[in-house]
C-alpha positions as CSV (number, residue, x, y, z in Angstrom):
1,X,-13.6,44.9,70.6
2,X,-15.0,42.8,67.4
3,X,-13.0,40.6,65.9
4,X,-12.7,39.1,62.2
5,X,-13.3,35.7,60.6
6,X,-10.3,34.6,58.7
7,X,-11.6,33.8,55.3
8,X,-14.6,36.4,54.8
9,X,-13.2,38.8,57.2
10,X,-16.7,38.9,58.2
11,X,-17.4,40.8,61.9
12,X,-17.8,38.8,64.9
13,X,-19.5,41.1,67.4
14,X,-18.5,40.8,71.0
15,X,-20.8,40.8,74.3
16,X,-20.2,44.2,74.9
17,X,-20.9,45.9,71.4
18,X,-23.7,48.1,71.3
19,X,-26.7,46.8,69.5
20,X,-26.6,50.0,66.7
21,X,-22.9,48.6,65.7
22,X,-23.9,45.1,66.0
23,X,-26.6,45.6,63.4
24,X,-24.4,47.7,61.4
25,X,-22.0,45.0,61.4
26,X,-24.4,42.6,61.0
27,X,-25.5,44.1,57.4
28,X,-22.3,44.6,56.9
29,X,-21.6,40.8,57.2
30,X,-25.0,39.9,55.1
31,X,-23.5,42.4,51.8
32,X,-20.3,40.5,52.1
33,X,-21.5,36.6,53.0
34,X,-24.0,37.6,49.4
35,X,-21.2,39.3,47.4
36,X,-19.5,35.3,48.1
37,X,-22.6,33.5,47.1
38,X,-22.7,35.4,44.1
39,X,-19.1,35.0,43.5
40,X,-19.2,31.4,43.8
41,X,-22.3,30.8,42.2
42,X,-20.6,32.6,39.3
43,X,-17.7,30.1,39.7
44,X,-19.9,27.2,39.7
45,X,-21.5,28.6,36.3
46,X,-18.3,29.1,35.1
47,X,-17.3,25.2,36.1
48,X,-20.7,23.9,34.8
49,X,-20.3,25.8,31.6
50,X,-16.3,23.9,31.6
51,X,-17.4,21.0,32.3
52,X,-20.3,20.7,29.3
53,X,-17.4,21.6,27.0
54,X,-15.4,19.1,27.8
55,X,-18.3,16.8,27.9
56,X,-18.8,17.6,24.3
57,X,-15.4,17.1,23.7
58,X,-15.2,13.7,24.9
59,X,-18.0,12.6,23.5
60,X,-16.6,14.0,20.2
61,X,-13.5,12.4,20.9
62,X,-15.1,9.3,21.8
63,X,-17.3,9.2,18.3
64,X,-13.7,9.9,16.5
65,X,-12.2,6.7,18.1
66,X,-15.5,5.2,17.2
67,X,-15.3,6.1,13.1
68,X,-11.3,5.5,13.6
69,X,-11.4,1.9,14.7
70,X,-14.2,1.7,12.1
71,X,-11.7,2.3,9.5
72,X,-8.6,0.5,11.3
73,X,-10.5,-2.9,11.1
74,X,-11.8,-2.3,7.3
75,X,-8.0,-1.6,6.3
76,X,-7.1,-4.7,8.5
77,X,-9.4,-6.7,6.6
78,X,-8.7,-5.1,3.4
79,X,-5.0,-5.7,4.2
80,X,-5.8,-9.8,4.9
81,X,-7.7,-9.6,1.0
82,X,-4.6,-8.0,0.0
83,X,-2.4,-10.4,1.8
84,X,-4.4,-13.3,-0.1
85,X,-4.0,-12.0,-2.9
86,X,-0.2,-11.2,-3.1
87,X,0.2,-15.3,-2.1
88,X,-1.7,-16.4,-5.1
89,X,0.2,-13.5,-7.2
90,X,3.5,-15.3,-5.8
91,X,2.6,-18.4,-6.3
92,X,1.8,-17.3,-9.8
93,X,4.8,-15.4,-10.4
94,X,6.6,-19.1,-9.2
95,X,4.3,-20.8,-11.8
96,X,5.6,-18.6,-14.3
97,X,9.1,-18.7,-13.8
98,X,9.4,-22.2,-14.1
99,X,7.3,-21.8,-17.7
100,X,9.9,-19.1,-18.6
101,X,12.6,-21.4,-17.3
102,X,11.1,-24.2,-19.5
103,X,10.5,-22.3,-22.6
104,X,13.9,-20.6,-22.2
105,X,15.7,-24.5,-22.7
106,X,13.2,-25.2,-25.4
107,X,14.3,-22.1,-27.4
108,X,17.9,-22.8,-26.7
109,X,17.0,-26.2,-28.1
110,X,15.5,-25.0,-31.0
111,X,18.3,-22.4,-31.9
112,X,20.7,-25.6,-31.7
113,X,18.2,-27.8,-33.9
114,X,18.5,-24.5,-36.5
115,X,21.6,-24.4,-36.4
116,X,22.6,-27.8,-37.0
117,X,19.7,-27.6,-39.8
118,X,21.8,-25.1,-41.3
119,X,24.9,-26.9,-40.9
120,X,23.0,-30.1,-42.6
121,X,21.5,-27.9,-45.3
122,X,25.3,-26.4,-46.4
123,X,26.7,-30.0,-46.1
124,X,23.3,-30.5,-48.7
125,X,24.2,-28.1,-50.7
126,X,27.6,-28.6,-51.2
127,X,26.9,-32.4,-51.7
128,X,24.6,-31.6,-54.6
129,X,27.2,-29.4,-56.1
130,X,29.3,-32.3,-56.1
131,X,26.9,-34.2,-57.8
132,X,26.0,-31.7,-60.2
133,X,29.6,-31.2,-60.9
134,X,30.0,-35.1,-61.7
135,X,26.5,-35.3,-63.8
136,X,28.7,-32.5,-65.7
137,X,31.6,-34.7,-66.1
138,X,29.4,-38.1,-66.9
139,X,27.7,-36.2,-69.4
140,X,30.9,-34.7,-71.2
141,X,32.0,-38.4,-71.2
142,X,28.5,-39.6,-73.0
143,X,29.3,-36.9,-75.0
144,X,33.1,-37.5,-75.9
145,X,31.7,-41.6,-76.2
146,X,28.7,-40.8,-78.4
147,X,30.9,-38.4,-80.6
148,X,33.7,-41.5,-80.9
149,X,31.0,-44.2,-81.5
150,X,29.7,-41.7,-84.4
151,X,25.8,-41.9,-82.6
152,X,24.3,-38.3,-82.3
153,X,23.8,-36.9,-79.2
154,X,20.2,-37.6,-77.3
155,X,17.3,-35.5,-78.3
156,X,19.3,-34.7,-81.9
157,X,18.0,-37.8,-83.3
């Protein structure tokens, strides 16, 4: 009696098969053996057709790293410029603080110079009053004098 191959289950005629069933089996054999090329040469169009794909997408993916480590260094070098810049903006800023600093003491000095200016200015003032008030007084007297020694007054004559 024929037996069967494991994986195709294709026949295996024995010695003692006659020839009609051994060509029967025989065809048989060739429609299955070609129904497994043609499933596995579907497969292997199936796998090519796969594996272009992901060929595409690698080589997408690889052009994307590409144009992404493009950008990563210009943002690292735009990142050193800006890194430059924010020192000399610092040491700027320093710069400036100790101006601020400076002119801050000068106005504090000033306010102090105004204010004893103003404190020099009343003391002034109130020392011409004084004197104004005693012109008053010596001129009463030249009056009270000039009116005793019988000589009209200044500017009357």
């Amino acid at each position: 009696m024929a037996t069967s191959t494991p994986n195709l289950q294709l026949v295996k005629p024995e010695i003692t098969d006659k020839i009609d069933v051994s060509i029967a089996n025989f065809a048989q054999n060739a429609d299955k053996i070609d129904a497994e090329v043609e499933r596995l040469q579907n497969k292997d169009e199936a796998l090519q057709t796969s594996l272009n794909d992901v060929h595409e997408h690698v080589t997408t993916l690889q052009n994307d790293v590409t144009a992404m480590d493009a950008k990563v260094t210009n943002h690292q070098k735009s990142l050193e410029k800006h890194g430059e810049s924010i020192e000399l903006n610092t040491g700027s800023i320093t710069e400036n603080k100790a101006d601020i600093t400076a002119l801050s003491e000068d106005i504090l000095s000033i306010h102090e110079s105004i204010g004893n200016n103003a404190t020099v200015g009343q003391e002034n003032q109130a020392n011409i009053t004084a004197i104004l008030n005693e012109i008053e007084v010596i001129k009463e007297r030249i009056t009270a004098l000039e009116a005793q020694q019988g000589t009209p007054p200044e500017g009357e004559a």
